[in-house]
C-alpha positions as CSV (number, residue, x, y, z in Angstrom):
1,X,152.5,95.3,100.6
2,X,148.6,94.0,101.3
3,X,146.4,96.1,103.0
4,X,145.8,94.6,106.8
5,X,141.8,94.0,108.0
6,X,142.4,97.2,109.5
7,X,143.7,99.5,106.8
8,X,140.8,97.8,104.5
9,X,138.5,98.9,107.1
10,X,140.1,102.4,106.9
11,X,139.9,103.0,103.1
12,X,136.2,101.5,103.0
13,X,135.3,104.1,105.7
14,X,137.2,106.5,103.1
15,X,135.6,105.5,100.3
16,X,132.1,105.6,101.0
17,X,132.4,108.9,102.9
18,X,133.9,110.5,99.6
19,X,130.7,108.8,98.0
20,X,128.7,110.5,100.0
21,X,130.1,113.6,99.9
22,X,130.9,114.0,96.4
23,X,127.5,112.9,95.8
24,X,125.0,114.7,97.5
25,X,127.4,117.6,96.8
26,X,126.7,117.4,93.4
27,X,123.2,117.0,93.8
28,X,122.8,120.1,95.6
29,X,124.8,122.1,92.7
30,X,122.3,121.1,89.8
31,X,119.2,121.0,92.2
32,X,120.1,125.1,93.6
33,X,121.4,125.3,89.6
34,X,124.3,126.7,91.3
35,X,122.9,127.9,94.4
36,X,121.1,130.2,92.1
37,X,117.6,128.4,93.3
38,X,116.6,128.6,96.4
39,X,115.1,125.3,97.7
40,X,112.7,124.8,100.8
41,X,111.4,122.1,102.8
42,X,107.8,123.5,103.2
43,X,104.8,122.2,105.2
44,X,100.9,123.9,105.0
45,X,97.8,122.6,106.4
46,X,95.3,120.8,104.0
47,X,91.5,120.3,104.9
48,X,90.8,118.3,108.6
49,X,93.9,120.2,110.4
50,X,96.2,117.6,108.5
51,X,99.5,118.8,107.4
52,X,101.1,118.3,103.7
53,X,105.2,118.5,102.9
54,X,107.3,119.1,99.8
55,X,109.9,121.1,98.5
56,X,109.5,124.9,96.9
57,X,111.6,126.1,94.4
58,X,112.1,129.4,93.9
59,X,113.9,131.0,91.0
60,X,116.6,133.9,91.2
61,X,113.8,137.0,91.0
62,X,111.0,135.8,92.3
63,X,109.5,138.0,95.0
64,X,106.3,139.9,95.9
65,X,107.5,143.1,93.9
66,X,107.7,140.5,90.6
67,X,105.8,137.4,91.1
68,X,107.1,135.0,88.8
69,X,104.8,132.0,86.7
70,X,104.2,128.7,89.0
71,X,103.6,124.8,88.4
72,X,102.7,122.3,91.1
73,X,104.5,119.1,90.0
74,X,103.1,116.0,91.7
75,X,104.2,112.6,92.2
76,X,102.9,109.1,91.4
77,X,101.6,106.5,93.7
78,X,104.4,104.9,96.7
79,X,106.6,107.8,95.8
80,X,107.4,110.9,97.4
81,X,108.2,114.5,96.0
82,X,111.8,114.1,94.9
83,X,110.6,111.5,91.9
84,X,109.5,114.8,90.7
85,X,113.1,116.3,90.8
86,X,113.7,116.3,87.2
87,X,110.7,118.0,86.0
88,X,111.0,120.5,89.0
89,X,114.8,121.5,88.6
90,X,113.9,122.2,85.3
91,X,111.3,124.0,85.4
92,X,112.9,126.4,88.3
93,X,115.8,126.9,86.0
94,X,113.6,128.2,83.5
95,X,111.8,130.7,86.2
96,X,109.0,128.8,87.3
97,X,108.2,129.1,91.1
98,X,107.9,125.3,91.2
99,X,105.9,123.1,94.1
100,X,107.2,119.2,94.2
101,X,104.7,118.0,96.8
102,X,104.0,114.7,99.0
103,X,100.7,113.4,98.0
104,X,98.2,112.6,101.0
105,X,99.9,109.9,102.9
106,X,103.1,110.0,101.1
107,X,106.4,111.1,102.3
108,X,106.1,113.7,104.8
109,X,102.0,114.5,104.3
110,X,99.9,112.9,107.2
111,X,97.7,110.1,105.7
112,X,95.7,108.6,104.9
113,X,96.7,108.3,101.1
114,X,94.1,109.5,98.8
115,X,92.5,111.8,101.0
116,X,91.7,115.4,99.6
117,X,91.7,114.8,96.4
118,X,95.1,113.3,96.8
119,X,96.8,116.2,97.6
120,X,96.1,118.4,94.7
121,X,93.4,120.8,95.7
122,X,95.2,121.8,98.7
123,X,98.9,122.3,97.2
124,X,97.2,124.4,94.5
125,X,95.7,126.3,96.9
126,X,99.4,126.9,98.8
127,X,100.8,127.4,96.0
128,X,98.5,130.4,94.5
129,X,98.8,132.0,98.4
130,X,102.2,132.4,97.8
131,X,103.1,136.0,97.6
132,X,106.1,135.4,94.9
133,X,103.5,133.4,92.8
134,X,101.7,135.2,89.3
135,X,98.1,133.4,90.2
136,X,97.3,133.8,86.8
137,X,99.9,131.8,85.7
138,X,100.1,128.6,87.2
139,X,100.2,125.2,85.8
140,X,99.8,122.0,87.0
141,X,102.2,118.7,86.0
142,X,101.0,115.0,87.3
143,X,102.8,111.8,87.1
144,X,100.5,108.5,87.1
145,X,98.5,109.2,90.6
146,X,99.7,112.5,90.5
147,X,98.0,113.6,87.1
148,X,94.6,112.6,89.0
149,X,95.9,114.7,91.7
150,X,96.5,117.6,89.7
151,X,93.1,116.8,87.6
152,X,91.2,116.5,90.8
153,X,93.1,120.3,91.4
154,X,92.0,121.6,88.6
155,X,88.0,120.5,89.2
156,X,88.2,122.3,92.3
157,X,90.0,125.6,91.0
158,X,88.7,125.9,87.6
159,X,90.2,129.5,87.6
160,X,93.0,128.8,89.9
161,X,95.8,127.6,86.8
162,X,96.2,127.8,83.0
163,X,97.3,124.7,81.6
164,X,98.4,121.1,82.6
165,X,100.9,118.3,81.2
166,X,99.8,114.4,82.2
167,X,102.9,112.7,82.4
168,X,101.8,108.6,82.2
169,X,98.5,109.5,83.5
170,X,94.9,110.4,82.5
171,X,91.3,112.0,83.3
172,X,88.4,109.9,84.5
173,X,90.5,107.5,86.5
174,X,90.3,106.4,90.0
175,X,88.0,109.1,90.8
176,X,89.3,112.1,88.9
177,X,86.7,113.5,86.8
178,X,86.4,112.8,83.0
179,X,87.6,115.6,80.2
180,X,86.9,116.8,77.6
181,X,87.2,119.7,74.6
182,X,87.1,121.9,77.4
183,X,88.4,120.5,80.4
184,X,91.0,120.6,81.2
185,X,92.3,124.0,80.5
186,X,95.5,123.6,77.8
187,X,96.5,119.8,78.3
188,X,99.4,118.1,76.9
189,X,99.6,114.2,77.5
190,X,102.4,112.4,77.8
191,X,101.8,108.7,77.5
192,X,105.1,106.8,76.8
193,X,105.4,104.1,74.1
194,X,105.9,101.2,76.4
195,X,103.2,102.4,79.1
196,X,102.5,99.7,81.6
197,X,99.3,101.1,82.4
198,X,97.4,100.3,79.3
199,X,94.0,101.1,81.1
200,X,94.7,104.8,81.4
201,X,93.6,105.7,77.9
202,X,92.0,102.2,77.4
203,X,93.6,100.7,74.6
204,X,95.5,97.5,74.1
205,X,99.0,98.6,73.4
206,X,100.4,102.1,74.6
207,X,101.6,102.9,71.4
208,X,98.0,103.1,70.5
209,X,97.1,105.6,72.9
210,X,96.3,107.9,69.0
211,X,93.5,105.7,68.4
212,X,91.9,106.0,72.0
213,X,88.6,107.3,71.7
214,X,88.8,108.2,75.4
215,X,91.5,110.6,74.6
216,X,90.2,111.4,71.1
217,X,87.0,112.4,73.5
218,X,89.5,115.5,75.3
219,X,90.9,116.2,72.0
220,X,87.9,117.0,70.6
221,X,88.5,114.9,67.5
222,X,87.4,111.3,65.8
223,X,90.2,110.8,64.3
224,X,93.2,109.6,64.7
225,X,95.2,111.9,66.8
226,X,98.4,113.1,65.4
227,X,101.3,113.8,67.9
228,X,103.0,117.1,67.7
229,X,99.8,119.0,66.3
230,X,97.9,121.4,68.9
231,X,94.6,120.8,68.6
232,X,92.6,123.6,69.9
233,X,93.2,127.1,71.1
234,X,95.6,128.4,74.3
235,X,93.9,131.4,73.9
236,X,90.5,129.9,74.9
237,X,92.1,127.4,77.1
238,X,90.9,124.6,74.8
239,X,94.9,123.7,73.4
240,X,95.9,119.9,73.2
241,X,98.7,118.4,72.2
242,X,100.3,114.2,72.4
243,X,103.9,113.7,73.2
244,X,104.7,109.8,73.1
245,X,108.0,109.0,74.2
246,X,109.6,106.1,73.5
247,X,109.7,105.1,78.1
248,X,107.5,102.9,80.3
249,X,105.5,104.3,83.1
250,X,108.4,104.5,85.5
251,X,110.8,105.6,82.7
252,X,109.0,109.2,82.3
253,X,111.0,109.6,85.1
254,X,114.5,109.5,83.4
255,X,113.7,110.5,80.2
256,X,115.1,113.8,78.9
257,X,112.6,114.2,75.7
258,X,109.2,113.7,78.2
259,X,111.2,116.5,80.5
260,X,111.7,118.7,77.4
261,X,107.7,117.8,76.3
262,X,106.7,119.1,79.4
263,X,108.8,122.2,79.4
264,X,107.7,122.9,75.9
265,X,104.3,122.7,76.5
266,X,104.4,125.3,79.7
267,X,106.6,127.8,77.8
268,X,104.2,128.1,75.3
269,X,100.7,128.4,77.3
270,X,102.4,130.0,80.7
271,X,103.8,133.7,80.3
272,X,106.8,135.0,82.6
273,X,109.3,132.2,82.1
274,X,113.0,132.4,81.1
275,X,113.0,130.9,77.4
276,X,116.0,128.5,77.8
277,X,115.5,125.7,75.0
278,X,113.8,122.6,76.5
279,X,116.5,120.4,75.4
280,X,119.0,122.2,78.0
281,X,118.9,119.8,80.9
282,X,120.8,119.4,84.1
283,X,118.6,117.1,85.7
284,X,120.5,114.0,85.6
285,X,123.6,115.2,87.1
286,X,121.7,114.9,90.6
287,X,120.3,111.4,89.9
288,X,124.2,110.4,89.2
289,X,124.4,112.3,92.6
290,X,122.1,110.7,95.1
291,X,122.9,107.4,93.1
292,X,126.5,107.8,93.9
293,X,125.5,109.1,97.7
294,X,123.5,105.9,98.0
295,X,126.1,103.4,97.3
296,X,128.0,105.2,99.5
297,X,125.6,105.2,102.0
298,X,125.2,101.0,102.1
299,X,129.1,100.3,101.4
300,X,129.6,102.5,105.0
301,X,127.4,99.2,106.7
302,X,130.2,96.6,106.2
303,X,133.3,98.7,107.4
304,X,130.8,100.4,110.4
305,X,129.5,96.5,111.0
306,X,133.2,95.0,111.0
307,X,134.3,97.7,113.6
308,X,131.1,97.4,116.1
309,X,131.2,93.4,115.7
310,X,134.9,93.6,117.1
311,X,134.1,96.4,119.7
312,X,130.8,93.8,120.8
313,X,133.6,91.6,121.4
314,X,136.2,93.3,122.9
315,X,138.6,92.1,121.3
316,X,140.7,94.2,118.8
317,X,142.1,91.1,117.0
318,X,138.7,89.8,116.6
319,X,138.1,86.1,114.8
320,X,135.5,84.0,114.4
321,X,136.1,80.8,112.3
322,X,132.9,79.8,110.7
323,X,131.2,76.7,111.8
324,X,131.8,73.2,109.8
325,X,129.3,73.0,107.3
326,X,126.2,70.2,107.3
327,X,124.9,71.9,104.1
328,X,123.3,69.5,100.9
329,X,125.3,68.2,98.2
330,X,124.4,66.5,95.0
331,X,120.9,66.7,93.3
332,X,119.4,67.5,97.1
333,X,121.1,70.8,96.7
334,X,120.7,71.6,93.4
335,X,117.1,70.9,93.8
336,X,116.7,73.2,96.9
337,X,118.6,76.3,95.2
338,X,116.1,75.5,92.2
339,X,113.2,75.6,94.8
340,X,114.9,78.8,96.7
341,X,115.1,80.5,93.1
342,X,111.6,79.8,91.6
343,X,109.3,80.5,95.1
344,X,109.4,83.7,95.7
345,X,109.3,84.4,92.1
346,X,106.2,82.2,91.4
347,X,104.7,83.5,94.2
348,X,105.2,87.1,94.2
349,X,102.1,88.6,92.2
350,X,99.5,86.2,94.1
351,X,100.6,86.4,97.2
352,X,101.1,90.4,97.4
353,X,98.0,90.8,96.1
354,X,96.4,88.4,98.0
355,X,97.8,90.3,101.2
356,X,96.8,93.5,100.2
357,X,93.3,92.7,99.0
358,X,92.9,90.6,102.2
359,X,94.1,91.9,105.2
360,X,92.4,95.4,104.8
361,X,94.3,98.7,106.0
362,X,93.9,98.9,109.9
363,X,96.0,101.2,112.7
364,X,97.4,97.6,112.8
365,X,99.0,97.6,109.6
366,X,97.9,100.5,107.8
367,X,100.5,100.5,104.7
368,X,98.6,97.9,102.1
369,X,101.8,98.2,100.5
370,X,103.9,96.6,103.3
371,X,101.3,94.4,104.3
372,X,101.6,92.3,101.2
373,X,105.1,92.1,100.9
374,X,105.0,91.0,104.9
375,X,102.4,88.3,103.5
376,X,105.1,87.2,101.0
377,X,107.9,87.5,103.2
378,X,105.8,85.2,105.8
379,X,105.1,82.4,103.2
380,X,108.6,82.1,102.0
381,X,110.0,82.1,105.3
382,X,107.5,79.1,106.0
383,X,108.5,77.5,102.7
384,X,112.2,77.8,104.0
385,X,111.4,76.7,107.9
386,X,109.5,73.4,106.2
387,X,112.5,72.8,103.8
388,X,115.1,73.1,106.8
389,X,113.2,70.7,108.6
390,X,113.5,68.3,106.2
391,X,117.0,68.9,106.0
392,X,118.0,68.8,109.8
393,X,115.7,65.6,109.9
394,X,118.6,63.9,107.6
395,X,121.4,65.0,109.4
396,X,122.5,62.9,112.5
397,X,122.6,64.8,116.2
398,X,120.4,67.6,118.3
399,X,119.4,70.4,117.1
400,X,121.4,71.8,120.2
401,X,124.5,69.9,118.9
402,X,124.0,71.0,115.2
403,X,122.6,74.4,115.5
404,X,126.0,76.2,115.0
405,X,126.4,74.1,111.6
406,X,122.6,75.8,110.7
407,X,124.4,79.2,111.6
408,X,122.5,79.4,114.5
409,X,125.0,79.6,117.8
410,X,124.6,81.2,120.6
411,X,127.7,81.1,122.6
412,X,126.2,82.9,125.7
413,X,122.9,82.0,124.9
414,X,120.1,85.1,124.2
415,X,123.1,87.2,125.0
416,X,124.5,86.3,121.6
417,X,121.3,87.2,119.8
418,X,121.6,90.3,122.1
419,X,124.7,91.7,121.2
420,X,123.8,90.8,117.5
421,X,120.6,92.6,117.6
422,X,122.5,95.8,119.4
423,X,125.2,95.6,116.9
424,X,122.6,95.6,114.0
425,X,121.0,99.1,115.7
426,X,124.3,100.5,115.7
427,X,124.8,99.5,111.6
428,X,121.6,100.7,110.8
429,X,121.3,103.6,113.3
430,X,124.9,104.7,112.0
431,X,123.8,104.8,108.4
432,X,120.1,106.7,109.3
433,X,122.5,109.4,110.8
434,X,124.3,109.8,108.4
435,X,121.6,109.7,106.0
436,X,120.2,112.6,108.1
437,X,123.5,114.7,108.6
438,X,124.1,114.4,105.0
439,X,120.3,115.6,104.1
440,X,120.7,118.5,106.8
441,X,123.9,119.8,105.3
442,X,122.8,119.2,102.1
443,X,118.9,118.7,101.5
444,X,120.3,115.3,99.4
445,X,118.6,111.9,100.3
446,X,120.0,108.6,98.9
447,X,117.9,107.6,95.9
448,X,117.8,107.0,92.5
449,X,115.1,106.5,90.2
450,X,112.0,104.9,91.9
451,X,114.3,103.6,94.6
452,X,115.1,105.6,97.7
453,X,116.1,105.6,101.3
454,X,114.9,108.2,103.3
455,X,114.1,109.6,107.3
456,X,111.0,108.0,108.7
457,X,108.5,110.4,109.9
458,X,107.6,110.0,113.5
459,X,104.4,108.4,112.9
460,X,106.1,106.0,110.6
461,X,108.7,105.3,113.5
462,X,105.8,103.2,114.9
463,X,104.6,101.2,112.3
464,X,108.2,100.3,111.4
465,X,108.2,98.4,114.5
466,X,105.1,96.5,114.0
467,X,106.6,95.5,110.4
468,X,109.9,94.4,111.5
469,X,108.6,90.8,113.1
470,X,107.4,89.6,109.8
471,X,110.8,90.7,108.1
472,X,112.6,89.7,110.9
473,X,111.7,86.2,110.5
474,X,111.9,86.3,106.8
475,X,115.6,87.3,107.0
476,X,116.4,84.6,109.6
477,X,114.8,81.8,107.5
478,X,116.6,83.0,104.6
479,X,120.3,83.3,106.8
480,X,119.5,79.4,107.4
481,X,118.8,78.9,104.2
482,X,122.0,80.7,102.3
483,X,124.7,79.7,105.6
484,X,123.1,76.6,106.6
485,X,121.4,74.0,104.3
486,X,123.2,76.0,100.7
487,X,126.4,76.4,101.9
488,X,128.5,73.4,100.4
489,X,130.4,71.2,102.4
490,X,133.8,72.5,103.1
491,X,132.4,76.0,103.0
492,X,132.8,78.9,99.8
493,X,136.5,78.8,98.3
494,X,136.2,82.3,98.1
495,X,134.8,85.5,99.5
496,X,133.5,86.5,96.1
497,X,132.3,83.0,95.0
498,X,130.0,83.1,98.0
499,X,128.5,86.4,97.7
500,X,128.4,86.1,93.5
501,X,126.0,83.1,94.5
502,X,124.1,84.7,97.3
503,X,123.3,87.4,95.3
504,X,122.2,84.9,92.0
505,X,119.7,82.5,94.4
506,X,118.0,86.3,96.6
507,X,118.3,89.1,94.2
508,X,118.4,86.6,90.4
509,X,115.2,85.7,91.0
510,X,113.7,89.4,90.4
511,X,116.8,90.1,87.0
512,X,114.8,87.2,85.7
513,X,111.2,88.6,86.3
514,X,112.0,92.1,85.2
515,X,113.9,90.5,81.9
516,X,110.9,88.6,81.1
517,X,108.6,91.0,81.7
518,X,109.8,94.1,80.0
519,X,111.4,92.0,76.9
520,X,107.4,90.8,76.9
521,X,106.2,94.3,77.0
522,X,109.1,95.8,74.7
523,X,107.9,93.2,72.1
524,X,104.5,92.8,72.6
525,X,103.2,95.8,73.7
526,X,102.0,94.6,77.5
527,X,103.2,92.7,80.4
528,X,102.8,89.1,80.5
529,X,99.8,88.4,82.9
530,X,98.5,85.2,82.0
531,X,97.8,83.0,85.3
532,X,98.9,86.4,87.4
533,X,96.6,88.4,89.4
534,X,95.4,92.3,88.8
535,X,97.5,95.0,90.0
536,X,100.5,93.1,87.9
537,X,101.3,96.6,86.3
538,X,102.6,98.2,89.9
539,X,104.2,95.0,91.2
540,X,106.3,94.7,88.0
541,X,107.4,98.4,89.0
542,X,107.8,97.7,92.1
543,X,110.1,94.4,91.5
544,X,112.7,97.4,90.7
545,X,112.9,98.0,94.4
546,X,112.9,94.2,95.5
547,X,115.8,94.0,93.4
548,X,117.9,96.8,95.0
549,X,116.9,95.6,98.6
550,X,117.6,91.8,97.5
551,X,120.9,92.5,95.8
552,X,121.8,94.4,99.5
553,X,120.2,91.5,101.8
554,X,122.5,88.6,100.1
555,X,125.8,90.8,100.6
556,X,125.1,91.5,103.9
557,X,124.1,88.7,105.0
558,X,126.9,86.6,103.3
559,X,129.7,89.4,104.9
560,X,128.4,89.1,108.6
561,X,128.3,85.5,108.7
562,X,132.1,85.2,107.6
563,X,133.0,87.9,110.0
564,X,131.1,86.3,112.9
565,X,130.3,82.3,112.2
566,X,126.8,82.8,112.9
567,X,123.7,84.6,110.8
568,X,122.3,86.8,113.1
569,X,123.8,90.4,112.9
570,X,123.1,89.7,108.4
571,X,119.3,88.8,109.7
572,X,118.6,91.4,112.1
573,X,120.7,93.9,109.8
574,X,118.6,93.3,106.5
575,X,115.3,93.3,108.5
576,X,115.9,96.6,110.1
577,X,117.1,98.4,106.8
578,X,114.5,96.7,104.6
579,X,111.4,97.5,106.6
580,X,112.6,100.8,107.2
581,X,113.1,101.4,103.5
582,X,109.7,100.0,103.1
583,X,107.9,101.8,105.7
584,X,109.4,105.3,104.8
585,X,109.2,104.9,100.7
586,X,105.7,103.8,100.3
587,X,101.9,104.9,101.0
588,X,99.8,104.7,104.4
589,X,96.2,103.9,104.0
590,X,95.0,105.0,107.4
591,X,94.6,107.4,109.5
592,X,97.3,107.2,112.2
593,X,97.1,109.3,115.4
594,X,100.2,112.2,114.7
595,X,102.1,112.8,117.8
């Protein structure tokens, strides 16, 4: 017997609750290693009365009677402390007090980004106050940014740790002071094979980060440096040793053997730890966790959205038939999908760039970040409102008479839009809830990777709204777009055709550029930036997240527009989560008043 709308509803609501349940449960199992780690949300004041976050770790015997060793683990740029979650679990399983901290204008830590040494001096200097910590054992581990952050650390406390692991980063970079044979104390380097970020060590290819004479510089040699040999003495503090991993930048991240280099190199130059072999991991159980949590978390929008756009209605047997369909057909249409496909991919380096080199970080818009994908957003919606003129111009009638055709109808007028827009709160609103029930009970956000959805901090509440109008009229132009001008004749023959080819013309467009750009770096050694603009290194790590959030916007989009006729709970939906997601994930530039 077939499953009616409502008992579909039902076992969706089922499903993605078990999701959630059975996935941030997990998580919280590896990341307490049985609930034998403790694990605290922690806040301290850095240098101007502004206030830092992370989370402390604290290993089963460490207390002021027996402090135990310590390491401050430190995200990269537009991430926020639980990137570090592998390194840290690890690392607190092997009885290290460990510190995963929110640079300066990340996550939870007031901005502006960048600001006190990025973070580092002042988590050192919480960390060593700690009375559980053995201040003469403390190490510092940085990925990217957050190697600067912890080099920066180090310059300030010269006697304040023992050794140090670079994970995809490097001295004398954005302001971090050079090294050398002597500075800093004990460092291992871990630069994978396939790093993005070529310029760290200055060489040409990652894989010949050996031959760097920068890094040849710290290691005290002229040579040629040969990975797995200490160079140097932990004794004197002078140690060195290369780990090269066969990961890109972002892919330290998942990568059990740079976990295990780390681990290594802190059980041998910190004293006090438990010596479980580096190769014992448990890390990635929790990334399986708050993956599975996550797609919980978005599949709970369509059956919450199905019940609140019948409730809107009042009408418990709800239907909507969708509108005919005006929508191109022949070469007009393929042409269009070709010109919906290509845009935003063409134009995704320039115009980000362009937008954060441009419009400079203000109280306005003080997230460079968001203000260049908002620059992007705004050009391809323009692209799309010039192309739907066109298209409207050919078709005979009113706007007024055709406007339902584009997806656009408004039954009762701005009351429609109304009840869309209040339907799209109670979506998003209903998944932030339980996004924060779920991190209350269990301290598990929904993330994965270099992808996450998490809380916004109050002061981010307010720049979220500035960020939605931008958004907002991106996902509108695009609703017309997909439900208006693509949408064949005679409508989708199927549910899953129409959402297959959704998906292929929003989220395709980033498969491809990701393809092309790591099958270019995996063979060649670099990214492809011919005719692209700097900063092409971050954006191709970022395209990882346009692809999540443009694999989501297609699906929703596609399902509210059967369910109601019309595009505007998909629009208002997508721009709500996407800017939030945005907003809360990445860096702010400028100092915002803290209420």
């Amino acid at each position: 017997m077939a499953l009616t709308d409502i008992n579909t509803r039902t076992v969706l609501f089922v499903v993605a609750l078990v999701l959630v349940v059975v996935g941030s449960g997990t998580a919280y199992w590896v990341e307490t290693n049985g609930q034998t780690v403790e694990v605290r949300d922690v806040q301290f004041e850095a240098t101007n009365g502004t206030m830092m976050s992370g989370e402390l770790y604290i290993p089963p015997g460490a207390s002021t009677a027996d402090p135990a060793p310590a390491i401050l683990a430190t995200h990269g740029y537009i991430n926020y402390h639980e990137t570090q979650s592998p390194f840290a679990i690890e690392y607190a399983r092997r009885g290290f007090v460990t510190l995963a901290v929110d640079q300066a204008g990340h996550g939870g830590s007031d901005p502006p980004a960048f600001a006190n040494g990025f973070g580092g001096p002042p988590a050192l200097s919480y960390l060593r106050s700690l009375s559980m910590v053995d201040t003469d054992n403390v190490g510092l581990e940085g990925h990217s940014m957050g190697g600067w952050a912890s080099v920066v650390a180090a310059a300030v406390y010269p006697d304040g740790y023992e050794s140090m692991v670079l994970a995809g980063s490097s001295t004398g970079s954005f302001g971090a002071p050079p090294g050398s044979p002597e500075f800093p104390r004990n460092l291992a380097v871990i630069y994978g094979e396939y790093e993005e970020f070529r310029y760290m060590w200055a060489v040409e290819q990652a894989r010949n980060v050996p031959d760097s004479a920068k890094l040849q510089n710290v290691f005290g040699t002229d040579s040629t440096i040969q990975e797995g040999e200490t160079y140097g003495s932990i004794d004197e503090g002078t140690a060195r040793q290369l780990y090269t991993p066969s990961r890109t930048h972002a892919g330290l991240h998942l990568s059990p053997t740079a976990t295990a280099d780390s681990i290594e190199w802190f059980q041998r130059t910190l004293d006090g730890e438990d010596p479980l072999p580096p190769g014992n991991q448990t890390w990635y159980f929790k990334e399986l966790g708050t993956l599975l949590a996550m797609l919980g978390g978005v599949l709970f929008m369509f059956p919450l959205g199905s019940l609140l756009v019948e409730r809107y209605d009042r009408s418990t047997g709800f239907r909507r038939d969708r509108p005919d369909s005006l929508g191109l057909t022949g070469v007009a249409r393929i042409g269009t999908a070709l010109i919906a496909f290509f845009v935003p991919l063409v134009t995704y380096y320039h115009l980000q760039e362009w937008g954060q080199s441009t419009v400079a970080a203000s109280a306005l818009l003080p997230q460079e970040i968001t203000t260049g994908v908002a620059v992007w957003a705004t050009f391809n919606a323009l692209v799309i409102v010039v192309g739907f003129a066109a298209f409207h111009y050919r078709n005979e009638g009113s706007f007024a008479d055709l406007r339902a055709s584009y997806g656009l109808g408004t039954d009762d007028g701005f009351r429609t839009i109304g009840r869309a827009a209040l339907t799209s709160i109670g979506i998003v609103g209903g998944l932030y809830l339980l996004l924060s029930v779920t991190e209350y009970l269990t301290g598990q956000g929904f993330r994965f990777w270099v992808f996450g959805i998490r809380p916004l901090e109050t002061f981010q509440f307010w720049i979220f709204l500035r960020y939605l109008i931008p958004f907002t009229v991106f996902f509108v132009a695009l609703g017309v777009l997909l439900h208006g001008e693509l949408r064949p004749q005679g409508g989708y023959t199927s549910f899953r055709k129409e959402m297959a080819t959704n998906w292929a013309l929003v989220g395709g467009p980033f498969v491809l550029l990701l393809v092309v750009q790591y099958g270019t770096l995996l063979t060649t050694g670099y990214l492809m930036d011919n005719f692209l603009t700097a900063g092409v290194e971050l954006l191709t790590i970022l395209a990882f997240q346009f692809l999540v959030l443009l694999s989501i916007a297609p699906l929703v989009s596609t399902y509210f527009f059967r369910k109601t006729g019309r595009i505007w709970t998909g629009a208002f939906t997508n721009a709500l989560l996407v800017t939030w997601v945005i907003v809360a994930g990445t860096a702010t530039h400028h100092p915002i008043a803290i209420f």
